[in-house]
mmCIF file as gemmi writes it, N, C-alpha and C atoms, coordinates in Angstrom:
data_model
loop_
_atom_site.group_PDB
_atom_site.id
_atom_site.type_symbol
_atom_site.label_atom_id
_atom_site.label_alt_id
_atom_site.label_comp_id
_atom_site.label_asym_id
_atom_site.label_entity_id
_atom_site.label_seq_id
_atom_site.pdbx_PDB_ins_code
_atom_site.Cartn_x
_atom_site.Cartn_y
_atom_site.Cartn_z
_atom_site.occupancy
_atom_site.B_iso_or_equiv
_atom_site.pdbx_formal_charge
_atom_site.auth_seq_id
_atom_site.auth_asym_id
_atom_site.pdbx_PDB_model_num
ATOM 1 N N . UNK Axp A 1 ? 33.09 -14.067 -0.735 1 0 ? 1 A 1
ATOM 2 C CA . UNK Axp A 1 ? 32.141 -13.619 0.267 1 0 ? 1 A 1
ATOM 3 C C . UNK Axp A 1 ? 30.722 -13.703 -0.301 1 0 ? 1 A 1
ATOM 4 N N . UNK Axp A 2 ? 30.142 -14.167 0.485 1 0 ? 2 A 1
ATOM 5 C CA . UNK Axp A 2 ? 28.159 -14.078 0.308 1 0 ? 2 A 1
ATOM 6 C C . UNK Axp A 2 ? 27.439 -13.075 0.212 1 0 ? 2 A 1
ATOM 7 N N . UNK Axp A 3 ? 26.979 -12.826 -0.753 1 0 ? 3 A 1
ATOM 8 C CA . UNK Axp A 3 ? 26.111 -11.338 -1.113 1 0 ? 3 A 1
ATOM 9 C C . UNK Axp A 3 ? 24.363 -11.799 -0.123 1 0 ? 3 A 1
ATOM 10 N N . UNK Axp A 4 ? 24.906 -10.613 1.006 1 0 ? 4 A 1
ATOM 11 C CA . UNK Axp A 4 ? 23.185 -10.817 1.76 1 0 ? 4 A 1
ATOM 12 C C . UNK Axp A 4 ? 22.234 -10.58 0.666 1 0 ? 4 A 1
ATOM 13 N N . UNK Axp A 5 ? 21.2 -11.144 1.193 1 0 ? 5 A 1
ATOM 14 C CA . UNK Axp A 5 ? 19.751 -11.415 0.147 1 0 ? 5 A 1
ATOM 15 C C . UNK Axp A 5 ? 19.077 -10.305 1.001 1 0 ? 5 A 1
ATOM 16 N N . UNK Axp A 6 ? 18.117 -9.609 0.144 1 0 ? 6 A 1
ATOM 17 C CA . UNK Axp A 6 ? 17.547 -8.269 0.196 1 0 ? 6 A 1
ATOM 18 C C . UNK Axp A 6 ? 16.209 -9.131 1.151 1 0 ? 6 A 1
ATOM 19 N N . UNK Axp A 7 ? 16.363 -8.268 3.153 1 0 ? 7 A 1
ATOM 20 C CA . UNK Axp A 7 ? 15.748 -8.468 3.354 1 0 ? 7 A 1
ATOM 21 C C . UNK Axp A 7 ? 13.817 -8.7 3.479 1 0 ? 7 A 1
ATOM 22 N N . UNK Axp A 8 ? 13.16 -10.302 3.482 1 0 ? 8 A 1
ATOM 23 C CA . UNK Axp A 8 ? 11.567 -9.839 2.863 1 0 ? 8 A 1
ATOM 24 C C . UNK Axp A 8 ? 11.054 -9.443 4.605 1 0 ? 8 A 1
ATOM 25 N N . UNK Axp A 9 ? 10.698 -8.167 4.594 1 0 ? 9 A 1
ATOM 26 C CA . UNK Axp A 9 ? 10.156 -7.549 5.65 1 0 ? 9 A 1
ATOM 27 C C . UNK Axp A 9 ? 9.066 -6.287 5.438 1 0 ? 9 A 1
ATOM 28 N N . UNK Axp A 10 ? 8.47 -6.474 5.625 1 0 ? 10 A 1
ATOM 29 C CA . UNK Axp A 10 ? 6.946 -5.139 6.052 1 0 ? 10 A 1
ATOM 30 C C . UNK Axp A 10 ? 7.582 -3.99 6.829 1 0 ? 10 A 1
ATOM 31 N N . UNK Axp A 11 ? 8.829 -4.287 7.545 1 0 ? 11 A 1
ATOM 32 C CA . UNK Axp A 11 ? 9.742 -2.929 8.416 1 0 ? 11 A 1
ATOM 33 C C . UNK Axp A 11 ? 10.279 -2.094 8.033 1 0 ? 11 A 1
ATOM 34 N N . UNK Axp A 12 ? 9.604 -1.094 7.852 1 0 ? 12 A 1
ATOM 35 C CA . UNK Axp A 12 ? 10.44 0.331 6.912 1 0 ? 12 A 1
ATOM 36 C C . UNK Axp A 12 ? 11.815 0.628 7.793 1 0 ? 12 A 1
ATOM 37 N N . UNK Axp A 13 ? 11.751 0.154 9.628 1 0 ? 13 A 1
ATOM 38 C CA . UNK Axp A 13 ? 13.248 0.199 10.012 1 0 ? 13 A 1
ATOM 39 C C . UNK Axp A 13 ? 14.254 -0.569 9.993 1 0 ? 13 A 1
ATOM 40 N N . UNK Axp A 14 ? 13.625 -1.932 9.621 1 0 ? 14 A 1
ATOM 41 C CA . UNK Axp A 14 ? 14.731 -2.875 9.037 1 0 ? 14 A 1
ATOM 42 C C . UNK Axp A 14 ? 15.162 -2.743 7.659 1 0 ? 14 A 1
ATOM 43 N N . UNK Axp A 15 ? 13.999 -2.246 6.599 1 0 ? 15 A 1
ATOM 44 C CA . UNK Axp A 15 ? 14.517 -2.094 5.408 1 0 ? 15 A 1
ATOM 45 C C . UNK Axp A 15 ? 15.35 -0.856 5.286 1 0 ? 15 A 1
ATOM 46 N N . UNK Axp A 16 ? 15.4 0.49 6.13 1 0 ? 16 A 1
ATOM 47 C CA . UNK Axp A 16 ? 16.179 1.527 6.075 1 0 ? 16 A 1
ATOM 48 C C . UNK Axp A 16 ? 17.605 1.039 6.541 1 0 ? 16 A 1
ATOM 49 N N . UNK Axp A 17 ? 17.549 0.753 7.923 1 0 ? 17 A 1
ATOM 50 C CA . UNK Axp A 17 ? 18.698 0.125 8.343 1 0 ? 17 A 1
ATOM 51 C C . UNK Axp A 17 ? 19.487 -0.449 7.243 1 0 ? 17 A 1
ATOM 52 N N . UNK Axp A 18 ? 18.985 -1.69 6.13 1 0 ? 18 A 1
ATOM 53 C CA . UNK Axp A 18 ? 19.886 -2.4 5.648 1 0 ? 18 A 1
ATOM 54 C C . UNK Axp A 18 ? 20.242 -1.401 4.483 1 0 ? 18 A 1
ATOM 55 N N . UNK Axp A 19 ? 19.371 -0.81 3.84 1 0 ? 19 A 1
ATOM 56 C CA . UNK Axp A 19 ? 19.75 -0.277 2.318 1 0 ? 19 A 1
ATOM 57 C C . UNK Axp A 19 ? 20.579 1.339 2.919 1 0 ? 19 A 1
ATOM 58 N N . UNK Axp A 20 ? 20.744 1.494 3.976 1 0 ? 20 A 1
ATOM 59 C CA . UNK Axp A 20 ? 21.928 2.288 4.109 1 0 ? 20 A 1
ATOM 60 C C . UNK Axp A 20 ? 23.389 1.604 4.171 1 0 ? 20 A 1
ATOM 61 N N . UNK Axp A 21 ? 23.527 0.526 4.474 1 0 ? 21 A 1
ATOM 62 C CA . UNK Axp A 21 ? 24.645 -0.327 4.297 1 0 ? 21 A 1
ATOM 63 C C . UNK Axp A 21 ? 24.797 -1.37 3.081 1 0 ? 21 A 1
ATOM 64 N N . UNK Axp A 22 ? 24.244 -0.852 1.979 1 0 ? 22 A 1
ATOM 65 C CA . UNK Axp A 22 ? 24.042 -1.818 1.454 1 0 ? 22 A 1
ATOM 66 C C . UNK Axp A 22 ? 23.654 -1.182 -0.246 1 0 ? 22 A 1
ATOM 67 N N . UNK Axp A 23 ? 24.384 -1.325 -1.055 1 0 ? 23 A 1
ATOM 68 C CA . UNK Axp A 23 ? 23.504 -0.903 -2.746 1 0 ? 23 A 1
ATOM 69 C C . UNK Axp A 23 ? 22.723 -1.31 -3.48 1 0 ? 23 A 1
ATOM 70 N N . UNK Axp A 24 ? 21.654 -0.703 -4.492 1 0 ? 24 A 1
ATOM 71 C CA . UNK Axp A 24 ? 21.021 -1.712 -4.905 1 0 ? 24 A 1
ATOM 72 C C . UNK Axp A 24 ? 21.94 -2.732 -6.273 1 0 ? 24 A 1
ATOM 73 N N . UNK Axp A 25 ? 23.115 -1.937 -6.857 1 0 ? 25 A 1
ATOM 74 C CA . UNK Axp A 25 ? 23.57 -2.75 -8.107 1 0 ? 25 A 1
ATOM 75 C C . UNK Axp A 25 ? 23.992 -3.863 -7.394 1 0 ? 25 A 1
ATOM 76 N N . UNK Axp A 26 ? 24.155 -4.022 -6.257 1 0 ? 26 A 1
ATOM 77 C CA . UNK Axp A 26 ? 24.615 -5.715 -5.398 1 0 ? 26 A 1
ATOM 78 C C . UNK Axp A 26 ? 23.519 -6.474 -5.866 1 0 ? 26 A 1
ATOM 79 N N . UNK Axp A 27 ? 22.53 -6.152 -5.75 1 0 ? 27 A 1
ATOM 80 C CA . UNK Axp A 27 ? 21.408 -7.016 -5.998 1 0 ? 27 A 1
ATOM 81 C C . UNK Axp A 27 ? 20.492 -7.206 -7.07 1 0 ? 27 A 1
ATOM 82 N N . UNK Axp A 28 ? 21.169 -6.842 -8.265 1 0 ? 28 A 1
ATOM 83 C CA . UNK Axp A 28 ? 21.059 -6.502 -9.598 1 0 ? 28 A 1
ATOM 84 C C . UNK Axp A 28 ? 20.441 -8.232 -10.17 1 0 ? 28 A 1
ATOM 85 N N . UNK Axp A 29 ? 20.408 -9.133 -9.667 1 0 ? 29 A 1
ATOM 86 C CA . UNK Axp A 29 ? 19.969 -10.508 -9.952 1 0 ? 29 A 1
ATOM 87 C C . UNK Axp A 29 ? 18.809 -10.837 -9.171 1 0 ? 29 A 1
ATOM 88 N N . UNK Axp A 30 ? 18.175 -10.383 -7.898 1 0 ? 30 A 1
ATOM 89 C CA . UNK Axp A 30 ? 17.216 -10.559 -7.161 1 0 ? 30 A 1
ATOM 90 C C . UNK Axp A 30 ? 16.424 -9.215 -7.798 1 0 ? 30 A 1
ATOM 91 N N . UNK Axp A 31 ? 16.554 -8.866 -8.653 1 0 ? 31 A 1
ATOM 92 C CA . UNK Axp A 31 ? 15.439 -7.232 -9.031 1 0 ? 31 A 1
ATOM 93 C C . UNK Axp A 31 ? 14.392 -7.918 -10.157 1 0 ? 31 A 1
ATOM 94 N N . UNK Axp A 32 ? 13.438 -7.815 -10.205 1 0 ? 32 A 1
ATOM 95 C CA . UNK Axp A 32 ? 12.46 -8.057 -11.223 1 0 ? 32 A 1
ATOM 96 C C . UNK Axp A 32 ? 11.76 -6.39 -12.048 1 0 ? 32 A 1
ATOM 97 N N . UNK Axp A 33 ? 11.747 -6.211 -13.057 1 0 ? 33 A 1
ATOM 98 C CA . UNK Axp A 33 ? 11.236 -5.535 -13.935 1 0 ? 33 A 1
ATOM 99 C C . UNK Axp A 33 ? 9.389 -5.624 -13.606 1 0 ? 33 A 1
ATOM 100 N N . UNK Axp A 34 ? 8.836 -4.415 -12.511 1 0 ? 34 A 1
ATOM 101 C CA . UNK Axp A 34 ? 7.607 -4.142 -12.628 1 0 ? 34 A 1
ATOM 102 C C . UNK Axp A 34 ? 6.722 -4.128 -14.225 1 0 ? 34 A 1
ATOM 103 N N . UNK Axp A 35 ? 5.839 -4.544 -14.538 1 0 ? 35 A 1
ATOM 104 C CA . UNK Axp A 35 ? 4.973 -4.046 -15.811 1 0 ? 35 A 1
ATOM 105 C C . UNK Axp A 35 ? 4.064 -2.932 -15.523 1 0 ? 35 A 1
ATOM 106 N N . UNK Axp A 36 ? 3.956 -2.399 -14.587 1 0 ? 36 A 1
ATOM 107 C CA . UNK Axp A 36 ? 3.059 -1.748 -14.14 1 0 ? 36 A 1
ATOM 108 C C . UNK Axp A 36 ? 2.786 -0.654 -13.171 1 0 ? 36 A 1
ATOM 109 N N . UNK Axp A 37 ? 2.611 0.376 -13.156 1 0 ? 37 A 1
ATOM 110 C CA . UNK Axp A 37 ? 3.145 1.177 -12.02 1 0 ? 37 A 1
ATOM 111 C C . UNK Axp A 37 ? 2.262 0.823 -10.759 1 0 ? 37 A 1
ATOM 112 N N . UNK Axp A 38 ? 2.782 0.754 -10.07 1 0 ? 38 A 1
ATOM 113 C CA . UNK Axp A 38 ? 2.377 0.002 -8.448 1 0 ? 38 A 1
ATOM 114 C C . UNK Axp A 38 ? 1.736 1.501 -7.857 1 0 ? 38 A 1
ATOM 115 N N . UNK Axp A 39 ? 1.671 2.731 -7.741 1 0 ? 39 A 1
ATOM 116 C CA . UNK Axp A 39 ? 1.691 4.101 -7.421 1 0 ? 39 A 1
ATOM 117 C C . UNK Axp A 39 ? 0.894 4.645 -8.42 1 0 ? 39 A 1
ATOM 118 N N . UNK Axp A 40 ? -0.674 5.337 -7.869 1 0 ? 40 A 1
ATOM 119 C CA . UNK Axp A 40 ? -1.35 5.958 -8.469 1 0 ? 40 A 1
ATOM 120 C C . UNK Axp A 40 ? -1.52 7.291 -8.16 1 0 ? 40 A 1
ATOM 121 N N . UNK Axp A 41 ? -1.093 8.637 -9.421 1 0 ? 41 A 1
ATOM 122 C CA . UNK Axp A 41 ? -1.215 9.526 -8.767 1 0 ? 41 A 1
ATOM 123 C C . UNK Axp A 41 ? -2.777 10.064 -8.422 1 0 ? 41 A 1
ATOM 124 N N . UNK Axp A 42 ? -3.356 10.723 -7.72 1 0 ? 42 A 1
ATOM 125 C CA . UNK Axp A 42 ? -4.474 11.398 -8.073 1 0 ? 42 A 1
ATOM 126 C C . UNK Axp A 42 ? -5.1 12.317 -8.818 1 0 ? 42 A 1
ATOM 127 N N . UNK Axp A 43 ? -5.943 11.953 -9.479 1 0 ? 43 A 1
ATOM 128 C CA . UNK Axp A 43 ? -6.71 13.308 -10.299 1 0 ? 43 A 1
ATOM 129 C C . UNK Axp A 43 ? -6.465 14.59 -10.228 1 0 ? 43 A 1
ATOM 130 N N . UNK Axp A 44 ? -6.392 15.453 -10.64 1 0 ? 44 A 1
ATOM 131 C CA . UNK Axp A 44 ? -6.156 17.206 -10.156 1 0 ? 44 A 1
ATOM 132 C C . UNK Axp A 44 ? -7.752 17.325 -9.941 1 0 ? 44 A 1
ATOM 133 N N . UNK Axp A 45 ? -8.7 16.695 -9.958 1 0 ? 45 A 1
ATOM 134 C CA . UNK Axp A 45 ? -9.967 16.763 -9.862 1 0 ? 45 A 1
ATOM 135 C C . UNK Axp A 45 ? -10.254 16.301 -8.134 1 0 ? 45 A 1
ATOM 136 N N . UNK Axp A 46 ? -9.494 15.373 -7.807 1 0 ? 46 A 1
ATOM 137 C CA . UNK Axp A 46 ? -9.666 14.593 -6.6 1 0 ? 46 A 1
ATOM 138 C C . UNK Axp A 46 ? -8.867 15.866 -5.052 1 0 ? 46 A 1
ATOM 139 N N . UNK Axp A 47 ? -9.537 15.246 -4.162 1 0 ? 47 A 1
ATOM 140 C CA . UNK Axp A 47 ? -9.299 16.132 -2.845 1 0 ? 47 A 1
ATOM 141 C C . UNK Axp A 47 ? -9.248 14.674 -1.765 1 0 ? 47 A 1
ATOM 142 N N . UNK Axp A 48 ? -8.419 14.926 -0.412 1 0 ? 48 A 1
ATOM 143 C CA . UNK Axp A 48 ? -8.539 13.891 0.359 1 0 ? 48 A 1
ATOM 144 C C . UNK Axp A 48 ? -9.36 15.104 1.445 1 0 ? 48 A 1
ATOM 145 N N . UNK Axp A 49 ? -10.133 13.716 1.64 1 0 ? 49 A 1
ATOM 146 C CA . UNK Axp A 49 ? -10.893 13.632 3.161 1 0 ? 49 A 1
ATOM 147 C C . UNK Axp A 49 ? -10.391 12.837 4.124 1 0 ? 49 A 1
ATOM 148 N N . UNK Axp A 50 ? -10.753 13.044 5.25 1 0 ? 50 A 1
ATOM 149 C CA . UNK Axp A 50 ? -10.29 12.813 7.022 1 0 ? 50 A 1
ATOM 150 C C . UNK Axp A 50 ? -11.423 12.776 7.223 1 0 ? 50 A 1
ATOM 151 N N . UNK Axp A 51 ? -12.015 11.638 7.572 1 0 ? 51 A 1
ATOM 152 C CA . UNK Axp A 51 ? -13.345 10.867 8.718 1 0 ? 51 A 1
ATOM 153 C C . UNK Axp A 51 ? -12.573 10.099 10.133 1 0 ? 51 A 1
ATOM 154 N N . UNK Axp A 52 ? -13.548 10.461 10.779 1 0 ? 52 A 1
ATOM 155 C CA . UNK Axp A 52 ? -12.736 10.118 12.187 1 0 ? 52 A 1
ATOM 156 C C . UNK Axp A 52 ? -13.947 8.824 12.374 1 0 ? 52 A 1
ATOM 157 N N . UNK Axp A 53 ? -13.659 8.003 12.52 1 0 ? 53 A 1
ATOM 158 C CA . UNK Axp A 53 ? -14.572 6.508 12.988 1 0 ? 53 A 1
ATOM 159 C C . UNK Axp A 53 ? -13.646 6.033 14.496 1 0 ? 53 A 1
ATOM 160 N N . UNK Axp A 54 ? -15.026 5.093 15.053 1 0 ? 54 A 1
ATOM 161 C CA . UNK Axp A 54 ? -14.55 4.194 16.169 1 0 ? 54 A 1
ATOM 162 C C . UNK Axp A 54 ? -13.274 3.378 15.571 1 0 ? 54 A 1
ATOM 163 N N . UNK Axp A 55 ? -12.484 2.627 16.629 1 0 ? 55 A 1
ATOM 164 C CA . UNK Axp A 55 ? -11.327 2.021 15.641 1 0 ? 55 A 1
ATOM 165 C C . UNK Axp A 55 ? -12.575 0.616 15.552 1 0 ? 55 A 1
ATOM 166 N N . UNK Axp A 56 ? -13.185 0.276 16.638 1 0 ? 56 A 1
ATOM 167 C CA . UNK Axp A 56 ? -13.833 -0.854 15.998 1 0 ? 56 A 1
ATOM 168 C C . UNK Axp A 56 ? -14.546 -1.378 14.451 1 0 ? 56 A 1
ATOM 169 N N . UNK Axp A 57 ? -14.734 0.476 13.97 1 0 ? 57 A 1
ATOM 170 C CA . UNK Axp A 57 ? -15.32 0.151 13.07 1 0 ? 57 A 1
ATOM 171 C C . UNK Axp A 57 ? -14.422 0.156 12.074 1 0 ? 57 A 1
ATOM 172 N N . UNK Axp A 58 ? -13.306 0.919 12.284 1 0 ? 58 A 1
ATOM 173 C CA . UNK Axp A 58 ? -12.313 1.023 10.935 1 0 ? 58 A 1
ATOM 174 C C . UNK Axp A 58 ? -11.281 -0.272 10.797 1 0 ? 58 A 1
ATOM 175 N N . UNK Axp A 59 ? -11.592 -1.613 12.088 1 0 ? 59 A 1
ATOM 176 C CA . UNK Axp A 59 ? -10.695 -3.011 12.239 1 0 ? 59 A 1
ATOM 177 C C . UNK Axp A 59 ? -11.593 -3.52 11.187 1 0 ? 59 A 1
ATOM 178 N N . UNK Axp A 60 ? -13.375 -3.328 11.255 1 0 ? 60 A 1
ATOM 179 C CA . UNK Axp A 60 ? -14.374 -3.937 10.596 1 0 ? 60 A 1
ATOM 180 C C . UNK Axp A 60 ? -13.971 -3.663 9.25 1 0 ? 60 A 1
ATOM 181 N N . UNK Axp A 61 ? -14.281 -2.39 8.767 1 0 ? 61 A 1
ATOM 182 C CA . UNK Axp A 61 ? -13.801 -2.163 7.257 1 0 ? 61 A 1
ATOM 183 C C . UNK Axp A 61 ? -12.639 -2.911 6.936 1 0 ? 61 A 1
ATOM 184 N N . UNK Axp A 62 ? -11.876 -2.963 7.705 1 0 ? 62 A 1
ATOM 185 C CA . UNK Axp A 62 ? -10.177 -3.154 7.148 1 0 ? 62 A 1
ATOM 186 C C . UNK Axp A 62 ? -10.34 -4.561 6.136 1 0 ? 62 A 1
ATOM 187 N N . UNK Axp A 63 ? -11.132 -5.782 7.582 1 0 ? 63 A 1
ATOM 188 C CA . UNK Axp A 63 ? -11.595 -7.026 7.217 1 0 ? 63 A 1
ATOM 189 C C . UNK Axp A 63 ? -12.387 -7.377 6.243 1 0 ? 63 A 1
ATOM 190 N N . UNK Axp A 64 ? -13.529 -6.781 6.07 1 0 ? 64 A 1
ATOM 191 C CA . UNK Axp A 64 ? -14.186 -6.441 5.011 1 0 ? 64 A 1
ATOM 192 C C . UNK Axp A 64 ? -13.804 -6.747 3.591 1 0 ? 64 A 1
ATOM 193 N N . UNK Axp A 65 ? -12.829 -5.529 3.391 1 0 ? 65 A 1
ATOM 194 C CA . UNK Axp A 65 ? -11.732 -4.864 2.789 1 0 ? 65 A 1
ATOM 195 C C . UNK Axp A 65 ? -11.224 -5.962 2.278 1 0 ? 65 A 1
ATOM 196 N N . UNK Axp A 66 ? -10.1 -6.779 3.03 1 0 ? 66 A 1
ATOM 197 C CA . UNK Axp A 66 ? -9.171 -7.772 2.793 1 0 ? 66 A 1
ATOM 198 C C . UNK Axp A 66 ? -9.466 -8.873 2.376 1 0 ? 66 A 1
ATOM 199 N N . UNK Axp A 67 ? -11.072 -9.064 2.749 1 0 ? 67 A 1
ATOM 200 C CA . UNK Axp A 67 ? -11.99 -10.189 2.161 1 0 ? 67 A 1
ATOM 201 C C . UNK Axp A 67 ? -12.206 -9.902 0.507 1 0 ? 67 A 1
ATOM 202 N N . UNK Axp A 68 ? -12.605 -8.868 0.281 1 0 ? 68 A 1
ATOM 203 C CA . UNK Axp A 68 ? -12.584 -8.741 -1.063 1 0 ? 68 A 1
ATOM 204 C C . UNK Axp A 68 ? -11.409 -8.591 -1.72 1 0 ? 68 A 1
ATOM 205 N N . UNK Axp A 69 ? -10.522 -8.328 -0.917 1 0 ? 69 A 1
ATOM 206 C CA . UNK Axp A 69 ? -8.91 -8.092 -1.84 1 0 ? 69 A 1
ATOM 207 C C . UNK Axp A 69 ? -8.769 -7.292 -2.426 1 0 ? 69 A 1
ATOM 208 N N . UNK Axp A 70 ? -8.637 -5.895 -1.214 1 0 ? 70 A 1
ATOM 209 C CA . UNK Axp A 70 ? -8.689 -4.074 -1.914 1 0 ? 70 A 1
ATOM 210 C C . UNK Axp A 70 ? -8.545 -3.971 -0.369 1 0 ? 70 A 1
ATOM 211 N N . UNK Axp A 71 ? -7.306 -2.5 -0.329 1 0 ? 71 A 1
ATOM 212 C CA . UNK Axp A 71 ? -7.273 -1.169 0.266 1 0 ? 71 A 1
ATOM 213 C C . UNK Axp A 71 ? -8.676 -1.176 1.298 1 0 ? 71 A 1
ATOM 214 N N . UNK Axp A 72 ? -8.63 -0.706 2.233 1 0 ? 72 A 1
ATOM 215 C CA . UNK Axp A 72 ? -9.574 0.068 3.361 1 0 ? 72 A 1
ATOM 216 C C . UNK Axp A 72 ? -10.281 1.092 2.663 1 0 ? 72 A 1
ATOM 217 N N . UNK Axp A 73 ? -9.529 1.704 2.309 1 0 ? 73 A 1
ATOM 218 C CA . UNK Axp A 73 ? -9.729 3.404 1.78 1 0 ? 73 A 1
ATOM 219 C C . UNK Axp A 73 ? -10.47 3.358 0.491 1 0 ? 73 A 1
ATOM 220 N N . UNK Axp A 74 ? -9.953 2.484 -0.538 1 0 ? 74 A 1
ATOM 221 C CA . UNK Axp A 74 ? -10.447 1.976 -1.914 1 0 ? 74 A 1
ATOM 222 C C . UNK Axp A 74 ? -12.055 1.214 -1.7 1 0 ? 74 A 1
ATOM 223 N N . UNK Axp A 75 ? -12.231 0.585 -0.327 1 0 ? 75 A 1
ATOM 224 C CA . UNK Axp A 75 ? -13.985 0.223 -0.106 1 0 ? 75 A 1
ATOM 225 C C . UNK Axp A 75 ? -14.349 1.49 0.192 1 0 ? 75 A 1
ATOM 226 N N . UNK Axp A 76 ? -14.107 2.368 0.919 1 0 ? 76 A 1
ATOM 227 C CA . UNK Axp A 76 ? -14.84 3.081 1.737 1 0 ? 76 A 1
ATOM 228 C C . UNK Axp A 76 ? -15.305 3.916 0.402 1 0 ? 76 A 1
ATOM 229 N N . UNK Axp A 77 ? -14.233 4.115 -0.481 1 0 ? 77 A 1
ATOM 230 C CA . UNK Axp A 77 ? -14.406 4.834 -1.961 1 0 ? 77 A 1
ATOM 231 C C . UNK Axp A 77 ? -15.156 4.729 -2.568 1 0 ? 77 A 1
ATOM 232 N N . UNK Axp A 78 ? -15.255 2.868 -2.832 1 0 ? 78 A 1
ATOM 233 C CA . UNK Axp A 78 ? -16.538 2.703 -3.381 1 0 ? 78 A 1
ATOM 234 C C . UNK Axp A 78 ? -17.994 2.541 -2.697 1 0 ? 78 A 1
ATOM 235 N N . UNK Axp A 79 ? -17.891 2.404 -1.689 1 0 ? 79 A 1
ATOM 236 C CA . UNK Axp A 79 ? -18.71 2.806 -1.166 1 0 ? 79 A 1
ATOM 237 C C . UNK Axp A 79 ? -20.108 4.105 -1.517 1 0 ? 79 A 1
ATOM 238 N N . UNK Axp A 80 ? -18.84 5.07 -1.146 1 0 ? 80 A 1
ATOM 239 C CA . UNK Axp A 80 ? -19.524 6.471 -1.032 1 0 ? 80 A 1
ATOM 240 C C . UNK Axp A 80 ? -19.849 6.686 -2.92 1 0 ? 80 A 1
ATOM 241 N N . UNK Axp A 81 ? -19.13 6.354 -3.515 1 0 ? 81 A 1
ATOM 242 C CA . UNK Axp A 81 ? -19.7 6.119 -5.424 1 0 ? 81 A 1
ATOM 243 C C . UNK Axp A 81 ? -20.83 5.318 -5.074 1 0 ? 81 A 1
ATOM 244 N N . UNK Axp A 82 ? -21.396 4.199 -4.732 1 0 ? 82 A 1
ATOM 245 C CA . UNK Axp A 82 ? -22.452 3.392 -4.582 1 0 ? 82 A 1
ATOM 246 C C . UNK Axp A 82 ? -23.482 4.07 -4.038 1 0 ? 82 A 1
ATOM 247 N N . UNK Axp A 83 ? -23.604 5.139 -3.017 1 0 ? 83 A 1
ATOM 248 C CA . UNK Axp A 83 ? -24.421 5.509 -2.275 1 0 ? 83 A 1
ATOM 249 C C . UNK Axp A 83 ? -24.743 6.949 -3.349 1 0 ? 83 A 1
ATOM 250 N N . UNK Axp A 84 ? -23.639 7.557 -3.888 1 0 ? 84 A 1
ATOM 251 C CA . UNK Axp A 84 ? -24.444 8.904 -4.897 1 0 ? 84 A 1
ATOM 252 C C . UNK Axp A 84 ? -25.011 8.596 -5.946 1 0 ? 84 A 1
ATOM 253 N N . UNK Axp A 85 ? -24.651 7.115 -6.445 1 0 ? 85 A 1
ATOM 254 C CA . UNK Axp A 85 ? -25.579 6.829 -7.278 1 0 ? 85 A 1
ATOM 255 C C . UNK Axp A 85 ? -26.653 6.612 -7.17 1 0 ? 85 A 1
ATOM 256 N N . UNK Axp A 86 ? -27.099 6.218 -5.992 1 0 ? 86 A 1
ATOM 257 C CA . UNK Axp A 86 ? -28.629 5.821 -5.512 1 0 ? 86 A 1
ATOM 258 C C . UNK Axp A 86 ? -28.964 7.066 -4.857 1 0 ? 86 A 1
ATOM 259 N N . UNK Axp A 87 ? -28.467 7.833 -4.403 1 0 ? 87 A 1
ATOM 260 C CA . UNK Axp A 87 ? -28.756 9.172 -4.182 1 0 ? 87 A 1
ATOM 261 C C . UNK Axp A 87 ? -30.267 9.851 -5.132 1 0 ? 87 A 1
């Protein structure tokens, strides 16, 4: 029998769906060894904020964003560092 290949999808309900029917030691040959932790925790120094924007403007950032090749949230970040420095 054919061992299904670990579906490539962006769908947290297709990927739930399958890995409830499904283990990861099956797929113990399609797994690659991260170098790096992908997950940053935050500072005990750091706090989140909630800004409410037009969505037009938060499609703009997004693009922005993706042009430089970084997070929405990670411009807007640096951003607001750019602006207290000139503060």
């Amino acid at each position: 029998m054919k061992t299904p290949k670990i579906p490539q999808t962006d769908s947290i309900t297709e990927l739930a769906q399958f890995w409830e029917t499904h283990g990861l030691t099956d797929f113990e040959d399609e797994l690659e060894e991260v170098p790096e932790s992908i997950f940053e925790r935050r500072a005990k120094n750091e706090e989140t904020v909630t800004i409410h924007l037009p969505a037009s403007e938060i499609e703009a950032v997004k693009r922005l964003a993706q042009a430089k090749g970084m997070g929405h949230a990670a411009l807007i970040r640096e951003w607001v560092h750019e602006k207290l420095q000139h503060a």
